[in-house]
Backbone as CSV, one residue per row, in Angstrom:
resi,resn,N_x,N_y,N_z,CA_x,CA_y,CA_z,C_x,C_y,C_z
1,UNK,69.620,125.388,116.897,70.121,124.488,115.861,70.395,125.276,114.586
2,UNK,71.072,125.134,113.698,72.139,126.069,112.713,71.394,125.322,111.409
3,UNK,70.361,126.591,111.136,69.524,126.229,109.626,70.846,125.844,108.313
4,UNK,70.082,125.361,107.531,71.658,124.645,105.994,70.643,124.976,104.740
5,UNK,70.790,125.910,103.855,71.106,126.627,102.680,71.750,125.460,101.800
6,UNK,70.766,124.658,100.847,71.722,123.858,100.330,71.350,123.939,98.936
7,UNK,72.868,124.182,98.156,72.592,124.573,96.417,72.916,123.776,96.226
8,UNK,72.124,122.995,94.989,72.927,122.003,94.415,73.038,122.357,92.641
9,UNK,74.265,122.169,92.266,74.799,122.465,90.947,74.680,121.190,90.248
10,UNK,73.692,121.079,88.923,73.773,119.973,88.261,74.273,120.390,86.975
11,UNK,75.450,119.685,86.596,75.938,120.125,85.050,74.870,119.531,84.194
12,UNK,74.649,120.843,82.552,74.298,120.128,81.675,75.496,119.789,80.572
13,UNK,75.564,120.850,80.677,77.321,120.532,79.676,78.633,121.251,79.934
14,UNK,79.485,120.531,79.310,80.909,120.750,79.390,81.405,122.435,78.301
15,UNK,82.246,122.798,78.836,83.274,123.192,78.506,84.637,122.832,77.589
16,UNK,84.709,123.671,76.726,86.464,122.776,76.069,87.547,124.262,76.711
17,UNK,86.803,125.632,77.218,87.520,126.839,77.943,87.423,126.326,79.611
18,UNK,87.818,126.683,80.568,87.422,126.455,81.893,86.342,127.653,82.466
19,UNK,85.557,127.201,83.078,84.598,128.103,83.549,85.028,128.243,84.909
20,UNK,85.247,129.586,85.089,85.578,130.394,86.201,84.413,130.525,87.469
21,UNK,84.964,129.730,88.856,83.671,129.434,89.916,84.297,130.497,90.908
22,UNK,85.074,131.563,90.990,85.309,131.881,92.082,84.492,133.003,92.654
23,UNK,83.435,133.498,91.571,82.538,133.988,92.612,81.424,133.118,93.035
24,UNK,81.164,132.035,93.107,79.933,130.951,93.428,80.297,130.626,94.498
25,UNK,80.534,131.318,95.737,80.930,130.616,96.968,80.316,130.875,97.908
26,UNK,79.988,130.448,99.099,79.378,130.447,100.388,78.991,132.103,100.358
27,UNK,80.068,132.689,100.808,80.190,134.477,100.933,79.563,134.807,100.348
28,UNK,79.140,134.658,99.107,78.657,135.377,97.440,76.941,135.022,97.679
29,UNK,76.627,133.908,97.432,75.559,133.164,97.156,74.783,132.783,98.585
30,UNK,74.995,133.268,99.764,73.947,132.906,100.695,73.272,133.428,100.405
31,UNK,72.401,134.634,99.879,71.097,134.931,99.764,70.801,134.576,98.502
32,UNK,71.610,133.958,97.667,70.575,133.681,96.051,69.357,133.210,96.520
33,UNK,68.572,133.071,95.601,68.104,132.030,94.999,67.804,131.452,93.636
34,UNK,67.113,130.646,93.291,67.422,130.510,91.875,67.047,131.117,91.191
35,UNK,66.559,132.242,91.121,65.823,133.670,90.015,67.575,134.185,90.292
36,UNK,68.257,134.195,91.324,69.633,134.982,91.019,70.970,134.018,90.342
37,UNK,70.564,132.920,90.044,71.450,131.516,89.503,71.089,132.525,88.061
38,UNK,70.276,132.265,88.257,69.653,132.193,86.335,69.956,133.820,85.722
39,UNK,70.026,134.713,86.570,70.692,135.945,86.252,72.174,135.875,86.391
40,UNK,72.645,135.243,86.618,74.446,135.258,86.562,74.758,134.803,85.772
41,UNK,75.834,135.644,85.050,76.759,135.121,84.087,78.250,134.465,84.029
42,UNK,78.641,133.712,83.859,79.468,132.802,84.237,80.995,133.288,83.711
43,UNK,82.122,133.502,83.828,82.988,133.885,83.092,83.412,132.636,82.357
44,UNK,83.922,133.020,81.333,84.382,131.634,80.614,85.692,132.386,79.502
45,UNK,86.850,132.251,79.474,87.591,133.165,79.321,87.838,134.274,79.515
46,UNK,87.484,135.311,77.679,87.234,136.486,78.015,85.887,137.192,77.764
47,UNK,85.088,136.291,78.065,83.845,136.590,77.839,82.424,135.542,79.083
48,UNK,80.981,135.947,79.142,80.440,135.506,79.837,79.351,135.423,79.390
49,UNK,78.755,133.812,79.597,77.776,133.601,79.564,76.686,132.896,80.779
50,UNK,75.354,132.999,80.153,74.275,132.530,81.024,74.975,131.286,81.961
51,UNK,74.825,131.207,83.190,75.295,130.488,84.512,74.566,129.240,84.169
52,UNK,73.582,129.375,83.675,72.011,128.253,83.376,72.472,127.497,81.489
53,UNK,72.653,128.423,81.333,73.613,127.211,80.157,74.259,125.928,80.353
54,UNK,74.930,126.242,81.155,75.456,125.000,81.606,75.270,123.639,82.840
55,UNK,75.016,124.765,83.790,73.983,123.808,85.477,71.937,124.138,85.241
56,UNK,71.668,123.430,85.833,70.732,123.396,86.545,70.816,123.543,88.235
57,UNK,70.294,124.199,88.642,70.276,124.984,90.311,69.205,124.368,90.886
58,UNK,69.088,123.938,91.909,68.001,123.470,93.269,68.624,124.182,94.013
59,UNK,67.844,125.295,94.898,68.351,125.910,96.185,66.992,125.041,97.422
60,UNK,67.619,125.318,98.261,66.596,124.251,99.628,66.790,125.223,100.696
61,UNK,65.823,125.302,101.414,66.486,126.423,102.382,66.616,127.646,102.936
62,UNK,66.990,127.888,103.755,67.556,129.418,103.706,68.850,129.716,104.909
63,UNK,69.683,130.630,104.248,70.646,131.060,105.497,70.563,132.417,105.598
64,UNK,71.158,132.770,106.980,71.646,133.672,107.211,73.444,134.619,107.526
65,UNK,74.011,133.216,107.143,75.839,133.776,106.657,76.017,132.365,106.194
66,UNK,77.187,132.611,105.835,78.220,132.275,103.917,78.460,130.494,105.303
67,UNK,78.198,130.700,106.880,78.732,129.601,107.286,77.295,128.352,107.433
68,UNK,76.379,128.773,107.120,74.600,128.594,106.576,74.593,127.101,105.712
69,UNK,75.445,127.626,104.359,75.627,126.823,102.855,76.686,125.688,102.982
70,UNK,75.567,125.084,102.091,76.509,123.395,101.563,76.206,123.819,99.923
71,UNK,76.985,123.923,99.227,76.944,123.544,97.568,77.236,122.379,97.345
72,UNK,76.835,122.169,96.658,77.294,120.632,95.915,76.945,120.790,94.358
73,UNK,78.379,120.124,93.379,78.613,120.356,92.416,78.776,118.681,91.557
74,UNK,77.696,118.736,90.772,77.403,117.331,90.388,77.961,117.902,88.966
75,UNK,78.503,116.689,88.132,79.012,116.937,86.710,80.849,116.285,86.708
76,UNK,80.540,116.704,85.559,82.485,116.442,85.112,82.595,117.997,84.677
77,UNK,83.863,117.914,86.050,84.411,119.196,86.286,85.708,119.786,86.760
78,UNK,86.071,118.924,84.971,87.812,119.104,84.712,87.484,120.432,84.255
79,UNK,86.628,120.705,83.351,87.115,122.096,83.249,86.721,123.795,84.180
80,UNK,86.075,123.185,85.415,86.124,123.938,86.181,86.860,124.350,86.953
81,UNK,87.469,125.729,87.044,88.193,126.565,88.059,87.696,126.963,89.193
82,UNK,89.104,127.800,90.105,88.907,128.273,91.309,87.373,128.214,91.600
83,UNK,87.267,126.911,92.087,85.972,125.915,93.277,86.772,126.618,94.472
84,UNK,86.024,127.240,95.324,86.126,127.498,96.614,87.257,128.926,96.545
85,UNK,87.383,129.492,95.419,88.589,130.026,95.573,88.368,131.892,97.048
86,UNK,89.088,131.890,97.915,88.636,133.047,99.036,87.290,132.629,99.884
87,UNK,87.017,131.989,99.607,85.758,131.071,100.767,86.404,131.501,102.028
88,UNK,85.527,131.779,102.884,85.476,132.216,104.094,84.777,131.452,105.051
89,UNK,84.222,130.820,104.334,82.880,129.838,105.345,82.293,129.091,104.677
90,UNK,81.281,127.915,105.442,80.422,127.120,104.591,81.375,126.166,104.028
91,UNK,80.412,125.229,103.268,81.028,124.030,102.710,80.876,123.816,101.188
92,UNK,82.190,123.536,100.208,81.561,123.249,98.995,82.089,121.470,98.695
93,UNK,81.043,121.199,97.795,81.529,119.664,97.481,81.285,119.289,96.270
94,UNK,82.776,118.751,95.676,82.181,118.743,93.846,82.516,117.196,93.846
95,UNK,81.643,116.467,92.929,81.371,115.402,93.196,82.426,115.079,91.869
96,UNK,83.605,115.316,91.479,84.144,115.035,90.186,85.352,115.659,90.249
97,UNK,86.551,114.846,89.319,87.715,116.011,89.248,87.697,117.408,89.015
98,UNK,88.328,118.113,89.507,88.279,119.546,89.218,89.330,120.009,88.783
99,UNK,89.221,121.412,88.077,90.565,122.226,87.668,91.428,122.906,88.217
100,UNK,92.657,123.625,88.103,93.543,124.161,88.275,92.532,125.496,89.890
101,UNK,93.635,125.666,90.642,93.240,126.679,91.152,92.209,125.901,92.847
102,UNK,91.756,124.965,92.769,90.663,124.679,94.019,90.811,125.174,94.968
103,UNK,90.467,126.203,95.839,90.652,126.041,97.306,91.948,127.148,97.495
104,UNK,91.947,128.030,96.395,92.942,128.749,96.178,92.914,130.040,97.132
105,UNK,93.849,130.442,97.847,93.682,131.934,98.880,92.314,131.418,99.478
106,UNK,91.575,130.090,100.009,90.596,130.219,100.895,91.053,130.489,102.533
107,UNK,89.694,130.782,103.194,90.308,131.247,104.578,89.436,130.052,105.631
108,UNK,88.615,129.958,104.979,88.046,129.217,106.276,86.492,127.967,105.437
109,UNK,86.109,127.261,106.322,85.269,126.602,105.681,86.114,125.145,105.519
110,UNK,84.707,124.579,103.945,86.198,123.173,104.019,85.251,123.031,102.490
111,UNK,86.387,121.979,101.866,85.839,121.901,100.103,86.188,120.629,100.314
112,UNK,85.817,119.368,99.704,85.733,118.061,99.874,85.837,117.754,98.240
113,UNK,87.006,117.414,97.432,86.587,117.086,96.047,86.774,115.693,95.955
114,UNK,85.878,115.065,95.367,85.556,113.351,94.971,86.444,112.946,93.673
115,UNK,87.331,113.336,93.503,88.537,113.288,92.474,89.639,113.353,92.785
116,UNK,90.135,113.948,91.514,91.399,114.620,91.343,91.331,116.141,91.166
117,UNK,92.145,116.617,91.549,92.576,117.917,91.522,93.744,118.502,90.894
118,UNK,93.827,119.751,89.309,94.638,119.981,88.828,95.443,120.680,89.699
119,UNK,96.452,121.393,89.177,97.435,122.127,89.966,97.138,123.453,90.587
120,UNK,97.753,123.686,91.564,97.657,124.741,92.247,96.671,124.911,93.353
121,UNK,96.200,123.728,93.679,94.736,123.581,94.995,95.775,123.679,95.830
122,UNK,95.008,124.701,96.992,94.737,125.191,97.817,96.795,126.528,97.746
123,UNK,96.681,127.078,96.943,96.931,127.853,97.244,97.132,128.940,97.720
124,UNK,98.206,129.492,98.428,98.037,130.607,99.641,96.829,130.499,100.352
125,UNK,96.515,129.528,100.861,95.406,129.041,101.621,96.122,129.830,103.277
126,UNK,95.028,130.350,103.554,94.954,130.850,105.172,94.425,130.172,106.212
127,UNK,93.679,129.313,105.906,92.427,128.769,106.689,91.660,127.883,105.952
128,UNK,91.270,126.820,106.824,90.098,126.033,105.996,90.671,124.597,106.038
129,UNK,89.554,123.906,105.379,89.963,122.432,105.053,89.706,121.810,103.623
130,UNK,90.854,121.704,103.012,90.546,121.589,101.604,91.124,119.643,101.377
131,UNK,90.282,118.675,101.166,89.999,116.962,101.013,90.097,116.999,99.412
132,UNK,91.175,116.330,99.137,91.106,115.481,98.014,90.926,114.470,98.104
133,UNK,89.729,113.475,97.241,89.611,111.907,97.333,90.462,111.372,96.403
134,UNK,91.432,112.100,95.694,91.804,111.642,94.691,93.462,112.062,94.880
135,UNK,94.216,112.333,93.821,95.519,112.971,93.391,95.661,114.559,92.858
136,UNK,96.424,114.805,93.662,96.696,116.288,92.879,98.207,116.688,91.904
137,UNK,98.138,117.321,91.307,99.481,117.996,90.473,100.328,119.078,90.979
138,UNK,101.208,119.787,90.293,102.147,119.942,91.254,101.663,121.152,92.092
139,UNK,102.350,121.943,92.643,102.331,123.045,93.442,100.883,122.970,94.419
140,UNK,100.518,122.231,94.850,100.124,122.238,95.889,100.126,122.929,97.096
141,UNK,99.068,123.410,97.194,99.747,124.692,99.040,100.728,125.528,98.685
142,UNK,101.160,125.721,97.265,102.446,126.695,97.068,101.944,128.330,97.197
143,UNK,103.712,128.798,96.657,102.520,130.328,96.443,102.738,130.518,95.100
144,UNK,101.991,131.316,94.528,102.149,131.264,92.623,103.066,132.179,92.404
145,UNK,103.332,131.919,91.323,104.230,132.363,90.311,104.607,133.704,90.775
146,UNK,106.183,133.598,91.275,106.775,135.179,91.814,106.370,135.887,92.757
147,UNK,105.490,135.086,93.753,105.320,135.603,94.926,106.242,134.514,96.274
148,UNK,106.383,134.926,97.215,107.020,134.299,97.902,106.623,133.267,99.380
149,UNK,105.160,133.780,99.702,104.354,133.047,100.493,103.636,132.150,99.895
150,UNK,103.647,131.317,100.095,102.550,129.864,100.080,101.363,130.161,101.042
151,UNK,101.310,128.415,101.156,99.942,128.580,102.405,100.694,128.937,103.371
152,UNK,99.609,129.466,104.042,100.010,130.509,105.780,99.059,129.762,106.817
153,UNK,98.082,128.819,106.566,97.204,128.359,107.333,96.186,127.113,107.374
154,UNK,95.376,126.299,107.766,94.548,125.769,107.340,95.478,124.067,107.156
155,UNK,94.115,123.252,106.326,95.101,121.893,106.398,94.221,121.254,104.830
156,UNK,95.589,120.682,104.167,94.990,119.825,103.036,95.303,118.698,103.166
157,UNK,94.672,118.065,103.006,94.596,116.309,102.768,94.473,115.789,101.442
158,UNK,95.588,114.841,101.299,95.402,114.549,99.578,95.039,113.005,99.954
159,UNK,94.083,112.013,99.660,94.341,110.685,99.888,94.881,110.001,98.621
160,UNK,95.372,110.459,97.690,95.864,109.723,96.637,97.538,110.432,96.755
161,UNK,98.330,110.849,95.998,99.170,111.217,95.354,99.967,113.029,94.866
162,UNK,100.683,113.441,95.376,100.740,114.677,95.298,101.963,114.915,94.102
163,UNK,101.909,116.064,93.134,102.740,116.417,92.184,104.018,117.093,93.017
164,UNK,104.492,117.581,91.616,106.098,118.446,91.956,106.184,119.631,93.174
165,UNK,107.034,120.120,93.868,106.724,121.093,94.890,105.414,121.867,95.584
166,UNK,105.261,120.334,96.489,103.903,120.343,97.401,104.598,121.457,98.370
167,UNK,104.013,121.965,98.684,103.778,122.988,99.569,104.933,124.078,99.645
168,UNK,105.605,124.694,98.739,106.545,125.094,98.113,106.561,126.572,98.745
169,UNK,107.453,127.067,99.613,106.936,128.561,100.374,105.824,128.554,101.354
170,UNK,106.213,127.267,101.574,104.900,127.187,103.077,105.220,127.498,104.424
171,UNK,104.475,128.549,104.780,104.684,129.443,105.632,103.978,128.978,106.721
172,UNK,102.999,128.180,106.936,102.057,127.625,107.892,101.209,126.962,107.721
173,UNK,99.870,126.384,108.344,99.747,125.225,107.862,99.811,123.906,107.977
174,UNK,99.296,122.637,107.509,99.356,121.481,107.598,99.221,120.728,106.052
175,UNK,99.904,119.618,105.619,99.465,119.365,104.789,99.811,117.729,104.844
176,UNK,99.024,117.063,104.328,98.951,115.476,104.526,98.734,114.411,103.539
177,UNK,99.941,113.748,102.921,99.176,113.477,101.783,99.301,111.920,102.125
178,UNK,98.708,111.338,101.681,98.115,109.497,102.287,99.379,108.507,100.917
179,UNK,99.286,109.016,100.245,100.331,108.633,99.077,101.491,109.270,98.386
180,UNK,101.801,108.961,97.625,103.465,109.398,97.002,103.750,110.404,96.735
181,UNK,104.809,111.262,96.579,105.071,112.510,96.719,106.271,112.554,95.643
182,UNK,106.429,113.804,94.546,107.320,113.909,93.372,107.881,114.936,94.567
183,UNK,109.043,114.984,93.391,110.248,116.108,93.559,109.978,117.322,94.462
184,UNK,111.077,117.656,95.305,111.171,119.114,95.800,109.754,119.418,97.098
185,UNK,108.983,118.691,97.735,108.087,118.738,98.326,108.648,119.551,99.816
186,UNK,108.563,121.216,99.866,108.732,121.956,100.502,109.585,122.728,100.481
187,UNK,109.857,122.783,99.145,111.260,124.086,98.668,110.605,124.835,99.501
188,UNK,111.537,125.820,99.727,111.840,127.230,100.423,110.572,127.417,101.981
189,UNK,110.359,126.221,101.973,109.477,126.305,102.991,110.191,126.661,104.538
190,UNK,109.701,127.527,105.004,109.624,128.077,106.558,108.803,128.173,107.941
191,UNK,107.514,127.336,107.721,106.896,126.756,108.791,105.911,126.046,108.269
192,UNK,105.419,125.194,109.090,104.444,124.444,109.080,104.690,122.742,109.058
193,UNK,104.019,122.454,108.701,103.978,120.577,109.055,103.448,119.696,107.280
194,UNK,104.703,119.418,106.965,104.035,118.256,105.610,104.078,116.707,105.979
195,UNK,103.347,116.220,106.251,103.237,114.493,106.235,103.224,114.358,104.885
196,UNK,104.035,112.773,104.590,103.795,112.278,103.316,103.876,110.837,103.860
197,UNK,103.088,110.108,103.583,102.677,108.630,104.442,103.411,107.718,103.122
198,UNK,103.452,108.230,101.918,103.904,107.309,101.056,105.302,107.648,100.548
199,UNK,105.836,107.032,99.165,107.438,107.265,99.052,107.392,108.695,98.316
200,UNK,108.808,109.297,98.362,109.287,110.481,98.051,110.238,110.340,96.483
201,UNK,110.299,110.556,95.910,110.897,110.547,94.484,112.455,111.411,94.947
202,UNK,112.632,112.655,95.325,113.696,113.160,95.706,113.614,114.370,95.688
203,UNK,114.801,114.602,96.711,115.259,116.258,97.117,113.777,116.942,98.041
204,UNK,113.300,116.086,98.901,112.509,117.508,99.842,113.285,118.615,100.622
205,UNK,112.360,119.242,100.894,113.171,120.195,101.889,114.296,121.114,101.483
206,UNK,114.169,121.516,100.070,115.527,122.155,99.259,115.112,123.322,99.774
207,UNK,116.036,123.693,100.144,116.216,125.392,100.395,115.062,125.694,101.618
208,UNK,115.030,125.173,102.660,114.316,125.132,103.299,114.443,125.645,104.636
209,UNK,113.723,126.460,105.674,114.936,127.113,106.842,113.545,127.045,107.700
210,UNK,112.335,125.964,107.875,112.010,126.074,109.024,111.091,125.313,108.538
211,UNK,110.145,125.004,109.427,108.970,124.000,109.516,109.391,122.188,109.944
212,UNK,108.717,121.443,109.539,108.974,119.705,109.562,108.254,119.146,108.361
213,UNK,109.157,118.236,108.362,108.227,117.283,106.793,108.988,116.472,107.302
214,UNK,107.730,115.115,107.399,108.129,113.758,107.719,107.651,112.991,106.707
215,UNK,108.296,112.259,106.372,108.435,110.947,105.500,108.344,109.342,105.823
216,UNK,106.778,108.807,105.687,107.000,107.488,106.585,106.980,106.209,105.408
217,UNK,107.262,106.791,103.961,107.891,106.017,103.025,109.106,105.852,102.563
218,UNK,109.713,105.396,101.343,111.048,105.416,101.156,111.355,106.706,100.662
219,UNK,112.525,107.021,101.032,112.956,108.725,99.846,114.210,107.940,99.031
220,UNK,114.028,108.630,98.354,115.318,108.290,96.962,116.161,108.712,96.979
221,UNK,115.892,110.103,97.139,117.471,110.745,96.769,117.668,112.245,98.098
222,UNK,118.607,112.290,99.066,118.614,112.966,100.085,119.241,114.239,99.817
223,UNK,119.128,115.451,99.530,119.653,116.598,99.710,121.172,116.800,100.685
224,UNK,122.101,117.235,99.829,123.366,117.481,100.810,123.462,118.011,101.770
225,UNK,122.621,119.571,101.818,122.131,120.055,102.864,121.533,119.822,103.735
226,UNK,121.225,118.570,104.239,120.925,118.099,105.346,121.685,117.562,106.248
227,UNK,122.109,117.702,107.389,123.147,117.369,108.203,122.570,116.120,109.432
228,UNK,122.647,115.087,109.442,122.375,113.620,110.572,122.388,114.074,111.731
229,UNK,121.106,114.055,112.553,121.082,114.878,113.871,120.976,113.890,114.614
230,UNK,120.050,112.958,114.592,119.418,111.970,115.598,118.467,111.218,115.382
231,UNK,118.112,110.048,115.718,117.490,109.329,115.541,116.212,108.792,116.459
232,UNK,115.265,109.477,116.050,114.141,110.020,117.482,113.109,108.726,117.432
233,UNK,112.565,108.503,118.703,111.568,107.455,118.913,110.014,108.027,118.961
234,UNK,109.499,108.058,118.493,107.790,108.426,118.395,107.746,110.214,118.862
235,UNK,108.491,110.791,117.477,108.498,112.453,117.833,107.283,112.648,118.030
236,UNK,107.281,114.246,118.436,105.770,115.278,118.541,106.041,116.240,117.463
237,UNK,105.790,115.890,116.845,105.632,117.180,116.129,104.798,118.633,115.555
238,UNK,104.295,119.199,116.187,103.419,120.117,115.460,101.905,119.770,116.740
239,UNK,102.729,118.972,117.737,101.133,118.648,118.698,100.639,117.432,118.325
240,UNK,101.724,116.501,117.474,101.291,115.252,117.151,102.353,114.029,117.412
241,UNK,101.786,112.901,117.269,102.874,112.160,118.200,102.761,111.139,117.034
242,UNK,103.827,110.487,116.158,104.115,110.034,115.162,104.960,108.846,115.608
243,UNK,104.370,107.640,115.951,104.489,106.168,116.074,105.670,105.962,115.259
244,UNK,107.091,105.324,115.955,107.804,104.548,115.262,109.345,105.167,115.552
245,UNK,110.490,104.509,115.182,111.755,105.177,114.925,112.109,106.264,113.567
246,UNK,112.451,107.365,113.495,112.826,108.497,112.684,113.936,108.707,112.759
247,UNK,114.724,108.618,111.489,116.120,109.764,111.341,115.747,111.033,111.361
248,UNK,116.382,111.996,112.401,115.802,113.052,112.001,117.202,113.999,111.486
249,UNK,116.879,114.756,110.592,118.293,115.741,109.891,117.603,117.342,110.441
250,UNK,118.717,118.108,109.722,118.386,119.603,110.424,118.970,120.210,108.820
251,UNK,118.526,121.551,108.109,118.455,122.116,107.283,117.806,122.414,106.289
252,UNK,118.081,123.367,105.768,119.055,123.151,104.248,119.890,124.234,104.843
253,UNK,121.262,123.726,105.142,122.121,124.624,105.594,122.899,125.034,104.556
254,UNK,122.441,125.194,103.454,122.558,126.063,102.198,122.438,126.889,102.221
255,UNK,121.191,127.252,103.359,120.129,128.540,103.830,120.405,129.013,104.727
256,UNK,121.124,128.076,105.963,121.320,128.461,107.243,120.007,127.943,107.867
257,UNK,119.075,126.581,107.582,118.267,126.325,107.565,118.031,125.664,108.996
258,UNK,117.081,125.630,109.803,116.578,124.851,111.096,115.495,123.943,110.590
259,UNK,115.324,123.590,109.837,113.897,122.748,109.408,114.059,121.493,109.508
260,UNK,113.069,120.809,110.054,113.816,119.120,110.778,113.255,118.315,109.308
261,UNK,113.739,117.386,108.879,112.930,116.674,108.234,113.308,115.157,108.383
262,UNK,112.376,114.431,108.953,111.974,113.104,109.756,111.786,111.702,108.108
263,UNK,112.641,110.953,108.335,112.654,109.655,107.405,112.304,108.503,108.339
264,UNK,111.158,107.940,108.103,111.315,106.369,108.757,112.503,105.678,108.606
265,UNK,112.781,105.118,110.122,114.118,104.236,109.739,113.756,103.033,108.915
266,UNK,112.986,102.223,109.567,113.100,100.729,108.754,112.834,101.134,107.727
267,UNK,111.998,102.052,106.481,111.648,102.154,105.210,112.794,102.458,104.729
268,UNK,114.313,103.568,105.570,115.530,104.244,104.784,116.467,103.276,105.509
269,UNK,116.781,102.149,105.922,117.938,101.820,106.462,119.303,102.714,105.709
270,UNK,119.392,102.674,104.602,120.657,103.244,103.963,120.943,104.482,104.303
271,UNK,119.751,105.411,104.706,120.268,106.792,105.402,121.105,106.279,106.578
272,UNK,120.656,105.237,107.293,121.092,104.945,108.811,122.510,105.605,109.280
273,UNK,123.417,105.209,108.562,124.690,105.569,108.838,125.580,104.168,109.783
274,UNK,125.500,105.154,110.316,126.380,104.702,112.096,125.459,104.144,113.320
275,UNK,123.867,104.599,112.753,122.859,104.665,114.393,122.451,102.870,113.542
């Protein structure tokens, strides 16, 4: 039976800088204990202070690898950063919105946040399972600024609401969001699978030359580059079998693009056409 290492992070106070979590992760912290909480210094811009300034630590336990640990992160923790960021294993869980960065380049493991999530969760994600209970902002699963890979792996779940270019350079992967979706949701994307269960604001799939993104809400506004392929009955997509009638299109043949992207019929009659 698989012993559990369990830290629990209690905030005492806030931040008005963001405090930097990306070395507090499974990998890092399986052998603390709290004599090594209370010796760490926390980054907080460009400078660092006592870790214990701000949490109180309960460790329970003991492991023997980073896949051992459960953290759990009690507090308001908007101004906390990269939560889970390169996690390899183990589980973290912050009981509150979190900041920019969550779940960022993780590989494996899973992060569960009881909020909202600022921008940029789960970027260049490889692996893992990164749960929002809440809404996230834009770039989601993207890849940052001037690089050209996104996520390559792993699966995010948003149950609220996703910002501007969700999964933007997504290279692999799953991503699922339970509610509404802004602008551009899979620019330049080239594999992998985006569900969006709720409506689309406009233009997915811009510049896009591989993967699927299905849409089982209304979309607004359809990209030219998409060309009317067919109109499929309960596709598979990705190893999954998706209940109902779909328009399905092919592009962004802007790109020279193969990327299917699937509209519910009854939600788009006006795409319909001719079928």
């Amino acid at each position: 039976m698989l012993s559990l290492k369990k830290i629990t992070l209690n905030q005492k106070k806030t931040s008005t800088i963001g405090l930097e979590f990306d070395e507090l992760i499974p990998d890092n912290v399986y052998t603390w204990e709290k004599a090594d909480f209370e010796k760490y210094q926390v980054p907080i811009g460009n400078s660092k202070f006592p870790f214990t300034d701000y949490f109180d630590v309960e460790v329970e336990g003991s492991a023997e690898a980073p896949n051992e640990v459960i953290i759990t992160i009690n507090g308001d923790l908007r101004r906390v950063k990269y939560i889970g960021t390169k996690m390899t294993a183990g589980e973290i869980i912050a009981n509150s919105s979190v900041d920019l960065h969550c779940g960022s380049e993780m590989a494996g493991g899973s992060i569960t946040v009881n909020g909202d999530a600022e921008s940029y969760a789960g970027r260049e994600m490889t692996g893992g399972t990164l749960t929002i209970k809440g809404s996230t902002r834009e770039f989601c699963g993207s890849s940052y600024i001037g690089d050209w890979r996104g996520m390559t792996g792993g699966q995010i779940i948003i149950d609220g609401s996703a910002g501007k270019q969700l999964g933007e350079c997504l290279t692999g992967g799953e991503i699922h969001v339970k509610g509404n979706c802004d602008i551009l949701a899979g620019i330049h994307m080239t594999k992998g699978l985006i569900q969006i269960d709720g409506d689309v604001t406009r233009w997915p799939g811009g510049q896009m030359q591989g993967g699927n993104i299905l849409i089982k809400g209304k979309l607004s506004r359809l990209l030219e580059g998409f060309v009317d392929a067919e109109v499929v009955t309960n596709p598979e997509i990705a190893g999954k079998t998706f209940t109902g009638r779909y328009i399905k299109y092919t592009g962004d043949i802007a790109r020279n693009g193969k990327g299917n992207l699937y509209l519910d019929a009854d939600k788009n009659r006006n795409f319909l056409g001719n079928y």
